[in-house]
RODO-707797 format. One line per 10 residues: their letters; for each residue z negated, y, x of N, C-alpha, C. Coordinates in steps of 0.2 Angstrom, whole numbers, plus 5000, padded with zeros to 4 digits. Layout:
RODO-707797
a) Z:Y:X:Z:Y:X:Z:Y:X  ...
END
This chain:
RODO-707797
xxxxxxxxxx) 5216:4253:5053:5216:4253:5061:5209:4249:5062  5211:4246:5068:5205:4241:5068:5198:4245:5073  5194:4243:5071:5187:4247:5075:5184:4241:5082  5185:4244:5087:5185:4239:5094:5177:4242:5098  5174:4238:5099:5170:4238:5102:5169:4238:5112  5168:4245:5116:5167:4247:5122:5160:4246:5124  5161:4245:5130:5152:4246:5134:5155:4251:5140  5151:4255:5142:5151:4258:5150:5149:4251:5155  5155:4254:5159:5154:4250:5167:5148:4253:5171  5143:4252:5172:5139:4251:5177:5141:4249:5185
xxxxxxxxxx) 5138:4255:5189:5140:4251:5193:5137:4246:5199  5130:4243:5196:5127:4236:5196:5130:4230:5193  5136:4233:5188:5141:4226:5184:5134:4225:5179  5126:4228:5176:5122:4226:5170:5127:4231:5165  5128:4228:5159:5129:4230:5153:5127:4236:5152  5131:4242:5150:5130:4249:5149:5130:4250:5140  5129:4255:5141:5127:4259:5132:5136:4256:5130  5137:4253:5125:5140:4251:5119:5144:4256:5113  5150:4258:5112:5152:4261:5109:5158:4261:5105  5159:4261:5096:5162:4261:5095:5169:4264:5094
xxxxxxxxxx) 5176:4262:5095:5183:4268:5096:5187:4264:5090  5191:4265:5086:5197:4265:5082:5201:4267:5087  5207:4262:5085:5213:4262:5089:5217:4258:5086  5224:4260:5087:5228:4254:5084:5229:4249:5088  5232:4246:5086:5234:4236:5090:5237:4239:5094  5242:4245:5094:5247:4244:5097:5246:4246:5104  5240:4254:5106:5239:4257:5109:5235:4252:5114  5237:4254:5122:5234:4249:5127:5224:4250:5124  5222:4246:5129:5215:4247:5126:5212:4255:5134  5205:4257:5131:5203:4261:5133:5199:4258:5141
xxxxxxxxxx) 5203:4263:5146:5199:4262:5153:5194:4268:5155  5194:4274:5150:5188:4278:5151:5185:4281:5144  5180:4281:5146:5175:4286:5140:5178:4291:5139  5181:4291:5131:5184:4299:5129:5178:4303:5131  5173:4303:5130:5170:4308:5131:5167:4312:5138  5163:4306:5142:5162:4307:5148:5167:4304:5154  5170:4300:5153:5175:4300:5156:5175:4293:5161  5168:4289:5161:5166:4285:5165:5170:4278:5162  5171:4272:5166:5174:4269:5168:5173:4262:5160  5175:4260:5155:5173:4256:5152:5178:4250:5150
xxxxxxxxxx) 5173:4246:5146:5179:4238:5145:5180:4238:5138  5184:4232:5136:5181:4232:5128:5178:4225:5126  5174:4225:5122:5170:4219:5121:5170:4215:5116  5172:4209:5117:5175:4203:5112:5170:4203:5108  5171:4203:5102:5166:4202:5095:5168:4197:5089  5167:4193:5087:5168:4190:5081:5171:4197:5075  5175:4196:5072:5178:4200:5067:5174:4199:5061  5172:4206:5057:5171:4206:5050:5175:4206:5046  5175:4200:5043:5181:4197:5038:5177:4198:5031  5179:4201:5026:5175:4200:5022:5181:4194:5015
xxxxxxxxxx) 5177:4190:5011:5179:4185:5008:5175:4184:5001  5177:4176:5000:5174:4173:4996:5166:4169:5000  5167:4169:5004:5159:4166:5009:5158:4172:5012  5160:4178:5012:5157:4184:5018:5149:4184:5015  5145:4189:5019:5137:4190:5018:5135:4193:5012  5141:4198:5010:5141:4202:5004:5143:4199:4999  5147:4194:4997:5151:4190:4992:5145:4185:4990  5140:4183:4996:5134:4178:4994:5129:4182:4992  5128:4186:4995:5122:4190:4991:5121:4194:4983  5129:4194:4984:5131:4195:4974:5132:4190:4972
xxxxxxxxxx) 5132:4183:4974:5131:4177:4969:5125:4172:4969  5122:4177:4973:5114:4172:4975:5111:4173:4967  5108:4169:4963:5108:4166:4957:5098:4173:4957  5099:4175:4952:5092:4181:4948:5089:4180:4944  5084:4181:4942:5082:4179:4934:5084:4178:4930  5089:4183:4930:5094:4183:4922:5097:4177:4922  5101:4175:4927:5105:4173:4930:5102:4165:4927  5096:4165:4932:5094:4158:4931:5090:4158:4921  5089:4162:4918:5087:4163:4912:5093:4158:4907  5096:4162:4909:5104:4160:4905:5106:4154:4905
x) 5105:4150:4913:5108:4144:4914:5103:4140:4912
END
């Protein structure tokens, strides 16, 4: 299930406190705070894809002494 990112609506329209909800795809998205109830949107984020380039796949191939010893 994918993990979506909320903010609360303010109602000056500034950007409110940030929250994250698991939901599935299928389910409409959230128009209130499960918790307090107040009014929120969802906000569009670049997805974490992990790969062969993600941030973790480069940092276990970023070359170490050994590494560089050998070569």
């Amino acid at each position: 299930m994918p993990l979506y990112v909320y903010e609360i609506v303010t109602a000056d329209g500034s950007p409110g406190e940030q929250f994250e909800h698991y939901q599935s795809m299928a389910e409409e998205p959230l128009t209130k705070h499960p918790v307090t109830g107040q009014p929120v949107r969802r906000v569009l984020c670049a997805p974490a894809i992990g790969g062969k380039w993600s941030d973790g796949a480069m940092a276990r191939s970023v070359a170490d002494d050994k590494k560089l010893d050998r070569l």
